[in-house]
C-alpha positions as CSV (number, residue, x, y, z in Angstrom):
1,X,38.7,-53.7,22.7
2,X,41.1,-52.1,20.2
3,X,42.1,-48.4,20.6
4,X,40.6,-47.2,17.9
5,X,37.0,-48.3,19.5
6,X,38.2,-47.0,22.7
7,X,39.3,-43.7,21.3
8,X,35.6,-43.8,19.8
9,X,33.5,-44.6,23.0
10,X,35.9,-42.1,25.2
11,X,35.0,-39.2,22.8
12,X,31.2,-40.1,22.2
13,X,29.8,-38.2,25.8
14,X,31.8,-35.3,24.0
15,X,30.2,-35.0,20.2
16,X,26.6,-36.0,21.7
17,X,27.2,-32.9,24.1
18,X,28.4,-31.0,21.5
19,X,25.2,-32.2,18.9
20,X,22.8,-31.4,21.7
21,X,24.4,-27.9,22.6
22,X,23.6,-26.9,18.4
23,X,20.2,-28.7,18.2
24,X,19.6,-26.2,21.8
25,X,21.1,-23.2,19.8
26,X,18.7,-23.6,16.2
27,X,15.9,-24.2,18.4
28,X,16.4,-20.7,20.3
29,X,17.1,-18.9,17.1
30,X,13.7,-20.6,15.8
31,X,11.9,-19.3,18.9
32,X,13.4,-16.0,19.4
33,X,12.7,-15.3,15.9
34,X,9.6,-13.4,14.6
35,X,9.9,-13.6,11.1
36,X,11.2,-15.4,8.3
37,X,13.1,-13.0,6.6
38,X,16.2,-11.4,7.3
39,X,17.1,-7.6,7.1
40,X,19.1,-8.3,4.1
41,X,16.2,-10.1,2.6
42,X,14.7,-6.9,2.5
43,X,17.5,-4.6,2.0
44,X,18.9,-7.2,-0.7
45,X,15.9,-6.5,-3.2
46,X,17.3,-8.2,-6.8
47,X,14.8,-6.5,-8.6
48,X,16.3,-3.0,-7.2
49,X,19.1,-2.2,-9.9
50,X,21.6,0.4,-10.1
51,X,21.1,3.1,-13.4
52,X,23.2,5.3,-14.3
53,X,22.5,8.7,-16.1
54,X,23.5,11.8,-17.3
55,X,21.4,14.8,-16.9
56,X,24.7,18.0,-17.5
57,X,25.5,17.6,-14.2
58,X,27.8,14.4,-14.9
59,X,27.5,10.7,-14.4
60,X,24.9,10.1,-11.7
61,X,23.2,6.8,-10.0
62,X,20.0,5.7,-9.0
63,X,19.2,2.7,-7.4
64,X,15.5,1.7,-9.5
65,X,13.2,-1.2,-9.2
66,X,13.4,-3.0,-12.3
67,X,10.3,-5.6,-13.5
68,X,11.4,-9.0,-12.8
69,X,11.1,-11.4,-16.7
70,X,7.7,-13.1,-15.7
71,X,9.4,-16.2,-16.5
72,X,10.7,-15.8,-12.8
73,X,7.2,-15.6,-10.9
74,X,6.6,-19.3,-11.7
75,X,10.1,-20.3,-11.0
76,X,10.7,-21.3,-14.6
77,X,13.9,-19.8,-16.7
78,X,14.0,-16.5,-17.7
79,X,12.4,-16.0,-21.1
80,X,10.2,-19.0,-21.0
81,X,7.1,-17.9,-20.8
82,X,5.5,-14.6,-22.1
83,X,3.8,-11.9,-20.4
84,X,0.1,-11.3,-21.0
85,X,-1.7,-7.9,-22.0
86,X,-4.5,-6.9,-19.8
87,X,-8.1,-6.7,-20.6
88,X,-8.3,-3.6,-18.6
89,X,-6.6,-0.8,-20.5
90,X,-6.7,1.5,-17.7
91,X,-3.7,4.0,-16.7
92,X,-2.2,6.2,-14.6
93,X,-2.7,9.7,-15.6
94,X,-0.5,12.9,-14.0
95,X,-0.8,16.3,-14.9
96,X,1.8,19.1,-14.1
97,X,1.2,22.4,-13.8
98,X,4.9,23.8,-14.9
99,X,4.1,27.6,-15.3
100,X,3.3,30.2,-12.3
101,X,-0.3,30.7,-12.7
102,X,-3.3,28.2,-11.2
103,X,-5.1,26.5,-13.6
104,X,-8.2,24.3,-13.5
105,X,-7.9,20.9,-15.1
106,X,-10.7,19.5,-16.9
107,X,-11.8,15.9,-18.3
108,X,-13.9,16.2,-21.6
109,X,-16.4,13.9,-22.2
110,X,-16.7,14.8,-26.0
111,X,-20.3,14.5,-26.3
112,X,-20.5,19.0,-26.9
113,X,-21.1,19.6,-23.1
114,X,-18.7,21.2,-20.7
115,X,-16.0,19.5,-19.4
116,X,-16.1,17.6,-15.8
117,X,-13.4,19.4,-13.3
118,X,-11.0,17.0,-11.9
119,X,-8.7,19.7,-9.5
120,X,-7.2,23.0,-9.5
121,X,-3.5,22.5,-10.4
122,X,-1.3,25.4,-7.8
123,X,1.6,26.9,-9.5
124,X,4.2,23.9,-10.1
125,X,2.1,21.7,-9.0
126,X,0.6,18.3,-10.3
127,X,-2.8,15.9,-10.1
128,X,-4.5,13.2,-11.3
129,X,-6.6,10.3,-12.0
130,X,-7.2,6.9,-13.0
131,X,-7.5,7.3,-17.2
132,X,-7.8,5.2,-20.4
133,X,-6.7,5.3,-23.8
134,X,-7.7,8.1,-26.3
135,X,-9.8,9.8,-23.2
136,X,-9.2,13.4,-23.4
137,X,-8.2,16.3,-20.9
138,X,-7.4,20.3,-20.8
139,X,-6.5,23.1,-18.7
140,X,-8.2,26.2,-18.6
141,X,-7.2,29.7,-16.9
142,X,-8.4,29.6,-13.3
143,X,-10.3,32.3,-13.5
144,X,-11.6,31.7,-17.4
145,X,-13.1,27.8,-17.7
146,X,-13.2,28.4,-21.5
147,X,-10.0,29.9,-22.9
148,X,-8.5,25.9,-23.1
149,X,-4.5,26.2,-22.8
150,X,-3.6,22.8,-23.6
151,X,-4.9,19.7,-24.1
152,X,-3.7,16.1,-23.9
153,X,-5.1,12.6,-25.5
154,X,-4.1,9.3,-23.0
155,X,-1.4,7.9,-24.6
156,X,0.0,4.2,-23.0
157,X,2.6,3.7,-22.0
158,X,2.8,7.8,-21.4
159,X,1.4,8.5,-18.0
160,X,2.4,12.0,-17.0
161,X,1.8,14.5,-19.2
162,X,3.0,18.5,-19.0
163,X,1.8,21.8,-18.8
164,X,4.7,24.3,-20.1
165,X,4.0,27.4,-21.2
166,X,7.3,28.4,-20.4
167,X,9.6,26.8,-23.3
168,X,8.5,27.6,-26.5
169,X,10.2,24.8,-29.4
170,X,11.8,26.5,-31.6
171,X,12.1,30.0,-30.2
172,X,15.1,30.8,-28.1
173,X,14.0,34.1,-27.2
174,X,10.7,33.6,-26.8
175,X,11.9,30.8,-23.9
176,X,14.3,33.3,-22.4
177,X,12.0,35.7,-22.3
178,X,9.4,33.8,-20.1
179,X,12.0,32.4,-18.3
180,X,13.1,36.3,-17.3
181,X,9.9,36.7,-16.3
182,X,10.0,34.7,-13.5
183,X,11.0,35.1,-10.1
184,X,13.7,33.9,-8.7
185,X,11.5,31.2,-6.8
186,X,9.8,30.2,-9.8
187,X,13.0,29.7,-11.8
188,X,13.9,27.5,-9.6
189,X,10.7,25.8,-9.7
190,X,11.1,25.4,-13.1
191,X,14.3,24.2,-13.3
192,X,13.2,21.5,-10.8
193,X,10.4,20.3,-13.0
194,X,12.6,20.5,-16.4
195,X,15.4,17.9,-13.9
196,X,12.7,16.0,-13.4
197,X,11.2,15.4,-16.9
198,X,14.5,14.7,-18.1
199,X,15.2,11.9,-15.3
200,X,11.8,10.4,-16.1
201,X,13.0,9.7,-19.6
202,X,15.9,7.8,-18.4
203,X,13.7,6.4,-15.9
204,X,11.5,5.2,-18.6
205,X,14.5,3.9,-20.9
206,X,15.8,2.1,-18.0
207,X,13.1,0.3,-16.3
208,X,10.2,0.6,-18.9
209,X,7.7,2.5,-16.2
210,X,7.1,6.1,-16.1
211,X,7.8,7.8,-13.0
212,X,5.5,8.9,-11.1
213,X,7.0,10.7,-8.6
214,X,8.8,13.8,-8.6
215,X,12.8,13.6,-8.6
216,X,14.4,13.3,-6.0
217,X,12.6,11.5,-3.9
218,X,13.8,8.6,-1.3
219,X,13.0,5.3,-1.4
220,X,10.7,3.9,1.6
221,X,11.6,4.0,4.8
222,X,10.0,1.3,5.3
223,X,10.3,-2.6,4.8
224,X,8.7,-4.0,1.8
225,X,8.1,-8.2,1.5
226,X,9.6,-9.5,-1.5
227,X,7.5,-11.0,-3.8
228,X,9.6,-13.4,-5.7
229,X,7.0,-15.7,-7.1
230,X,3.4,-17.1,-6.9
231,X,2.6,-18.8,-3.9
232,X,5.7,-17.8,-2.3
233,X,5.4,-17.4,1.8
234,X,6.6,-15.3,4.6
235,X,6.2,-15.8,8.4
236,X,5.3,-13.3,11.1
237,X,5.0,-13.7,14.5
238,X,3.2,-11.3,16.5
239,X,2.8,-11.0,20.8
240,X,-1.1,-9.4,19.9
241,X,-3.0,-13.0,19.7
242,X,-6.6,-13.2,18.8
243,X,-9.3,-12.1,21.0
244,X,-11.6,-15.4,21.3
245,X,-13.6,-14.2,23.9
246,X,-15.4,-10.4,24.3
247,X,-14.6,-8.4,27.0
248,X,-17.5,-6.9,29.2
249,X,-18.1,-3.1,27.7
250,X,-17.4,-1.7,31.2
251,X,-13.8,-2.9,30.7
252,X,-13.6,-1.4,27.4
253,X,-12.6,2.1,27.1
254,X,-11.0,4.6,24.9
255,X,-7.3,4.7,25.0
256,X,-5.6,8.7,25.6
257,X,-3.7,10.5,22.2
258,X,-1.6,11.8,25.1
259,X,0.0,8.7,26.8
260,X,2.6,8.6,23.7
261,X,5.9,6.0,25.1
262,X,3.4,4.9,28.5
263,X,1.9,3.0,25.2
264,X,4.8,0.9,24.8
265,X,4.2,-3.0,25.8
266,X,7.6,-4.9,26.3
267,X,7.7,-8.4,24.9
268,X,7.8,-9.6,28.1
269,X,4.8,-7.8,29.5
270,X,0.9,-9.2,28.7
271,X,-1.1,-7.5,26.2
272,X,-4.0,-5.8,26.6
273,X,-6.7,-8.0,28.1
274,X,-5.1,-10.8,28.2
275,X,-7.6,-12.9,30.0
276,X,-9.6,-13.0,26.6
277,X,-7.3,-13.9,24.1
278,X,-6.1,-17.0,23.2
279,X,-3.6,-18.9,25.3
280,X,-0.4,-19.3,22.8
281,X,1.9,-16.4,23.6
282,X,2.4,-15.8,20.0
283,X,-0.1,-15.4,17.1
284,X,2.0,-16.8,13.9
285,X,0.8,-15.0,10.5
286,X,1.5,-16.6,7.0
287,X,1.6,-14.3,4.0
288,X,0.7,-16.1,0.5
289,X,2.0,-14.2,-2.5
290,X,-0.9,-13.6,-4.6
291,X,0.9,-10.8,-7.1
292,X,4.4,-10.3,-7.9
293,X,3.7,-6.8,-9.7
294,X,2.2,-5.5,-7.8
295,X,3.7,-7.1,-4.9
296,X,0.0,-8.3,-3.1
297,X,-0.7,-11.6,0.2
298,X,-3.3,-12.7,1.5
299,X,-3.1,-13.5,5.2
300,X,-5.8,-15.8,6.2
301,X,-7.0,-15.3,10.2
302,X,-5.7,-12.1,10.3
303,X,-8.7,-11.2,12.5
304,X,-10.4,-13.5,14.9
305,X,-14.5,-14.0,14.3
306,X,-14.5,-12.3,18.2
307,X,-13.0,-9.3,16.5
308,X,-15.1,-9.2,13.7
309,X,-18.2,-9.0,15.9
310,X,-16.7,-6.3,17.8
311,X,-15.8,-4.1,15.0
312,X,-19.2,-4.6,13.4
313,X,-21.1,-4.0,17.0
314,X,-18.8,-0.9,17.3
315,X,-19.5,0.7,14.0
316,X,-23.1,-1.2,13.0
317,X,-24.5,-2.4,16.1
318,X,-24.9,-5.6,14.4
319,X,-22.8,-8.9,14.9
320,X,-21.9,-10.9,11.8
321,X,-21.5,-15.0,11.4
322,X,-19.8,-16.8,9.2
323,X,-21.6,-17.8,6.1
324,X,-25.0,-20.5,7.0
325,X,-26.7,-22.6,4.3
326,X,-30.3,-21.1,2.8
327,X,-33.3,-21.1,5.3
328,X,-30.9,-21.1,8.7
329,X,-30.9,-17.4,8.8
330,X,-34.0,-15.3,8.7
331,X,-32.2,-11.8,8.0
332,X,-34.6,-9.9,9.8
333,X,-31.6,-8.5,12.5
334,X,-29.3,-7.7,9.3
335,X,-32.1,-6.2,7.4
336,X,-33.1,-4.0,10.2
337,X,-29.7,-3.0,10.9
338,X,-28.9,-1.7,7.5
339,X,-32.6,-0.2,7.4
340,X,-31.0,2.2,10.5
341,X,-27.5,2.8,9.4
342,X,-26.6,6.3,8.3
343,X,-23.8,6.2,6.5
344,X,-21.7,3.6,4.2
345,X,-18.7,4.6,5.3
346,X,-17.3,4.9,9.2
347,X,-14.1,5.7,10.6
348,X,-12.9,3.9,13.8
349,X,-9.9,5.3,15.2
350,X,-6.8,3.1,16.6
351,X,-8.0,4.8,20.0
352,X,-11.2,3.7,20.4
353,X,-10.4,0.7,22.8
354,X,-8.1,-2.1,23.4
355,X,-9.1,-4.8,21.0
356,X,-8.5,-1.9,17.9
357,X,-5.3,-0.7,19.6
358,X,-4.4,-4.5,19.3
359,X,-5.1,-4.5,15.4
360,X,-3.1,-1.7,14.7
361,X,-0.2,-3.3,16.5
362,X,-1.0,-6.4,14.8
363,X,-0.5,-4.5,11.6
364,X,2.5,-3.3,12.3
365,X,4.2,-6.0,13.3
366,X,2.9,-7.7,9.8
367,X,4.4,-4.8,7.8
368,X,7.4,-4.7,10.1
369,X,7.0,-1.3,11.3
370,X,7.2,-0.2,14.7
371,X,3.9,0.4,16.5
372,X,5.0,3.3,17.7
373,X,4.8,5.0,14.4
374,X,1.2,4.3,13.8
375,X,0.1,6.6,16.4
376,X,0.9,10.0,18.4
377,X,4.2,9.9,20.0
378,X,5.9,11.1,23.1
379,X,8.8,13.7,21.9
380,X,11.4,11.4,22.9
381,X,10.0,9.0,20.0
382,X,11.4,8.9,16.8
383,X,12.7,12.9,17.0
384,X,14.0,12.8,13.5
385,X,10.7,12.4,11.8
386,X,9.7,16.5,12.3
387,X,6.0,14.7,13.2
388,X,4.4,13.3,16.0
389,X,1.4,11.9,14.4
390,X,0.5,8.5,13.4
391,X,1.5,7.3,9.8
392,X,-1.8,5.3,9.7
393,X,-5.2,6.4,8.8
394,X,-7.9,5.5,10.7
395,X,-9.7,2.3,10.0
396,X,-12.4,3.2,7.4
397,X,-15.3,0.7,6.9
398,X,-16.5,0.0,4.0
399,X,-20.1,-1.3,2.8
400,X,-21.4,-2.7,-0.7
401,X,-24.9,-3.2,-1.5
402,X,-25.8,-5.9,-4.5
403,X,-24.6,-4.5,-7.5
404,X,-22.7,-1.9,-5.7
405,X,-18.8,-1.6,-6.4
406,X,-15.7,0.7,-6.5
407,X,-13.8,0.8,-10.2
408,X,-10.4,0.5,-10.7
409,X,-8.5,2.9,-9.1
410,X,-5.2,4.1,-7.0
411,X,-4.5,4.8,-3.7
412,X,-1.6,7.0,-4.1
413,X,-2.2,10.8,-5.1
414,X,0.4,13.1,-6.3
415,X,2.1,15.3,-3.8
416,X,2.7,18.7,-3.1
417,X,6.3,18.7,-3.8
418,X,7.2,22.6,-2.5
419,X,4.9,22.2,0.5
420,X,5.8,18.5,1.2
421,X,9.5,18.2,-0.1
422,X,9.5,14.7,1.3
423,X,6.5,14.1,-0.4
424,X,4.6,11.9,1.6
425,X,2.3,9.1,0.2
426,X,0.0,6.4,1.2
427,X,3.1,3.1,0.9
428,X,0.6,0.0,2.0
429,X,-3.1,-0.5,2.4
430,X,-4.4,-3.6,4.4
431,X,-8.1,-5.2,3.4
432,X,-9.1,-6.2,6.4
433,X,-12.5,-8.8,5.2
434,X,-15.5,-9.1,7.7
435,X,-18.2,-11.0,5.7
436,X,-18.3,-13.6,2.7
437,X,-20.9,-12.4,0.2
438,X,-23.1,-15.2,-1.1
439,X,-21.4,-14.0,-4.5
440,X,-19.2,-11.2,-6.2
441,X,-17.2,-8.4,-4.5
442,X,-14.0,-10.1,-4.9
443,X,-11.0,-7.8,-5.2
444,X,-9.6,-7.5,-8.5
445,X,-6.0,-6.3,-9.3
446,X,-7.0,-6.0,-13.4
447,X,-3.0,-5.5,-14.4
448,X,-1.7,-8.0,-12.3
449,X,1.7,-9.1,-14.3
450,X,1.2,-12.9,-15.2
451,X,1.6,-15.1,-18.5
452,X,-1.2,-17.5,-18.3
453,X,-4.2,-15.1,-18.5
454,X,-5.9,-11.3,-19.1
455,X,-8.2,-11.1,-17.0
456,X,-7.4,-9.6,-13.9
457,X,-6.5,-11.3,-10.3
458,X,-9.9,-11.8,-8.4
459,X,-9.2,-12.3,-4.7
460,X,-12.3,-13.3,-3.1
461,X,-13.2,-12.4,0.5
462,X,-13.5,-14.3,3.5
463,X,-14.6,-13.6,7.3
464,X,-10.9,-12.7,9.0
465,X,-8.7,-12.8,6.0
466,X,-6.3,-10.0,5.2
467,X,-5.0,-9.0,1.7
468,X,-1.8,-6.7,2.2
469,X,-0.8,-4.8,-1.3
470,X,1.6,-1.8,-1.9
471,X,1.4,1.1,-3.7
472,X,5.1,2.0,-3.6
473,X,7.8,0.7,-5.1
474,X,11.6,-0.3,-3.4
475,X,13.0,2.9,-5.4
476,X,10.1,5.3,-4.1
477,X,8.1,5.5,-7.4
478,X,4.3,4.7,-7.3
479,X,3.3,1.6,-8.5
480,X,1.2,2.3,-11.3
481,X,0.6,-1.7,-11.3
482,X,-1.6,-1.2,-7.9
483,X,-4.8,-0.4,-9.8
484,X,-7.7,-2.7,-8.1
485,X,-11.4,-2.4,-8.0
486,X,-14.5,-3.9,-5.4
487,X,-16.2,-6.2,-8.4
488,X,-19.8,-5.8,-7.9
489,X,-21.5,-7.5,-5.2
490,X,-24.1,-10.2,-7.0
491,X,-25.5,-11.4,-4.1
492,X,-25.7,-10.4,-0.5
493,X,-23.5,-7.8,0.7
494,X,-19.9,-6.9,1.6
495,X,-18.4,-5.4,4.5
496,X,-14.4,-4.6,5.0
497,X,-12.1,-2.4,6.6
498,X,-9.6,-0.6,4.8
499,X,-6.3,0.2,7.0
500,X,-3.8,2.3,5.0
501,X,-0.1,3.1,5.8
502,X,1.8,6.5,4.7
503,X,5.6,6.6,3.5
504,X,7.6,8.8,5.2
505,X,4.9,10.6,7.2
506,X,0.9,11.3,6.9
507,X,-0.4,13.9,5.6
């Protein structure tokens, strides 16, 4: 044997070791982990750019979110393919109140009758709606509904629109002398509003959106999935595993507000009623991008069919299967069950018992957000926040009758900005899908960004399945992109849950 195969052979024991010992080391990492993206993957956001502005106070910087080219969704070069326009011309519309008197704001149908109220706009203040081109709106006195102080005609791209009494063009001393007129409060008011108009230009300039919120606010504070292109996909593990087998009622019961930190469940303790779920010690959930702008998965199995039947016994009385063929189904129990049902809309609390507790934390460990911030807290949790409530609304169910549906519409609102100076928003809402209708209801994103077609993105529903969207984007502006509608159902009916998620706080 030569010494250079000797030299080999003595050092083989050694590298095989050494092999074994790395294979040992990826494999833990791949086990230990629970998703597949990394904190910089989230904090690292290329479509969050930095702008620069000038609004007399000197050079300033903002960190925006800035449209990806559409080219990039499909994974082709920027600039190779074209964005198409939307069939649906709907719009975001804000309205803001910038003078010290309440007024009511008014949509006008302009057919001669009196307008339709929308809200009462508070001093310095803003509202709104969902709008189209060329539709029409005013503001009236609050306490005179027909002395009209302004009106506006929807404009696209323009989305907020201002009420200012206070600046009159052209008239210096006209201006100064309203602007005497107000309280030192109120000046400052002012001034906040005339900052903020001024940044929304540069806004606009920069990134092409208008801004919906009112500057300065923070970004999220929480973690947003990036949405890099179709059919991209993310991995989530979670420790709350599917129910597969229902618990008897006796050993259901309704969990305490109070218990706040007892709540906690380490990862090495077992979840609640364990004995029914299924026995892998983690549940692993695959989000499918569906929309890059707005940033939209699906996650299919999100909910087991166990779970489905117990949310629809808790809130129905009626247990739902999955779709049979015509004539294997009689519908005389579903029939009978809707004939008794009082209302279309129910709210099931996280509280209620275990198996909801488990969706909520299931929830929050697919939006990576701790599950202790999607309910009450003890003190000693999350001090900082100035709130011990839950950022989560209760789960709100949802039923559509054949040709029943909900038009295109937000889920943000406008906040109180004086009251709320953090102003708090809903950031996510989670579809949670109990039934397949025999056809229609699909959920339509109508302005989905995408260069192959105008109609809009029609995500169709199925028993379990989970469609996560945001309504926030990375620099804290709403997303005016999150317009969606329930199509009409054509046949059958529809039944889902809507879970939705406030940024910082809920309010």
């Amino acid at each position: 044997m030569t010494e250079h195969h000797s030299r080999y052979r003595s050092q083989q024991p050694t590298t095989l070791l050494f092999l074994l010992l790395i294979a040992l080391s990826s494999f833990t990492q791949i086990v230990n982990a629970d998703c597949s993206a990394s904190d910089n993957d989230f904090t690292n956001d290329p479509a969050i750019q930095t702008m620069t502005f000038d609004m007399g106070y000197g050079p300033q910087e903002f960190r925006a979110y800035v449209e990806p080219d559409v080219s990039t969704f499909y994974n082709a070069p920027p600039g190779s393919k074209t964005r198409s326009k939307p069939k649906h011309p709907g719009w975001a519309a804000k309205f803001i109140n910038m003078s010290n008197k309440r007024v009511r704001l008014f949509w006008d149908p302009r057919n001669g009758g009196p307008g339709s109220p929308i809200t009462i706009l508070q001093p310095f203040e803003a509202g709104g709606t969902a709008s189209f081109p060329r539709h029409e709106f005013y503001v009236t006195p609050y306490e005179d509904e027909q002395e009209i102080l302004h009106r506006w005609s929807i404009s696209p791209p323009q989305a907020v629109y201002y009420y200012d009494p206070i600046t009159v063009p052209g008239d210096e001393e006209a201006t100064q002398t309203n602007l005497d007129n107000l309280s030192v409060q109120e000046f400052e008011s002012y001034r906040r509003h005339v900052d903020n108009r001024d940044f929304a230009k540069h806004y606009f300039n920069f990134t092409g959106r208008e801004y919906l919120s009112m500057y300065p606010r923070n970004k999220p504070s929480h973690k947003i999935w990036r949405a890099d292109y179709f059919g991209q996909e993310h991995w989530v593990t979670t420790r709350e595993t599917h129910f597969v087998e229902h618990p008897q009622l006796e050993e259901l019961s309704p969990i305490k507000k109070t218990e706040g930190r007892k709540r906690v469940l380490r990862d090495d303790e077992p979840r609640l009623l364990q004995q029914y779920r299924t026995q892998e010690p983690y549940l692993n959930m695959t989000l499918k991008v569906l929309s890059c702008a707005p940033r939209a998965f699906e996650i299919n199995n999100f909910l087991s069919q166990t779970e489905v039947d117990h949310i629809m016994y808790l809130t129905t009385g009626m247990e739902l299967h999955r779709s049979t063929t015509a004539g294997e189904e009689t519908g005389t129990e579903r029939d009978q069950t809707r004939n008794t049902r009082t209302s279309l809309n129910t709210w099931v609390y996280r509280e209620k018992d275990q198996i909801i507790d488990t969706i909520y934390r299931r929830a929050a460990d697919l939006l990576r957000i701790d599950e202790a911030l999607m309910r009450p807290r003890s003190k000693d949790e999350y001090p900082k926040m100035g709130s011990k409530g839950s950022i989560a609304e209760a789960l709100q169910l949802v039923h559509y009758d054949v040709g029943q549906e909900y038009t295109a519409h937000h889920d943000f609102g406008y906040s109180n900005m004086f009251s709320s100076p953090k102003q708090p928003q809903r950031f996510a809402t989670v579809l949670l899908y109990l039934n397949e209708p025999e056809e229609g209801g699909e959920t339509e994103f109508p302005r989905w960004v995408n260069a192959e077609t105008r109609e809009g993105l029609a995500v169709e529903p199925q028993i379990g399945k989970a469609v996560l969207f945001y309504s926030q984007l990375g620099d804290g502006n709403m997303d005016d992109w999150s317009h969606h509608a329930a199509l009409p159902v054509k046949k059958g009916e529809k039944w889902l849950m809507n879970l939705w998620v406030w940024d910082p706080v809920y309010q």
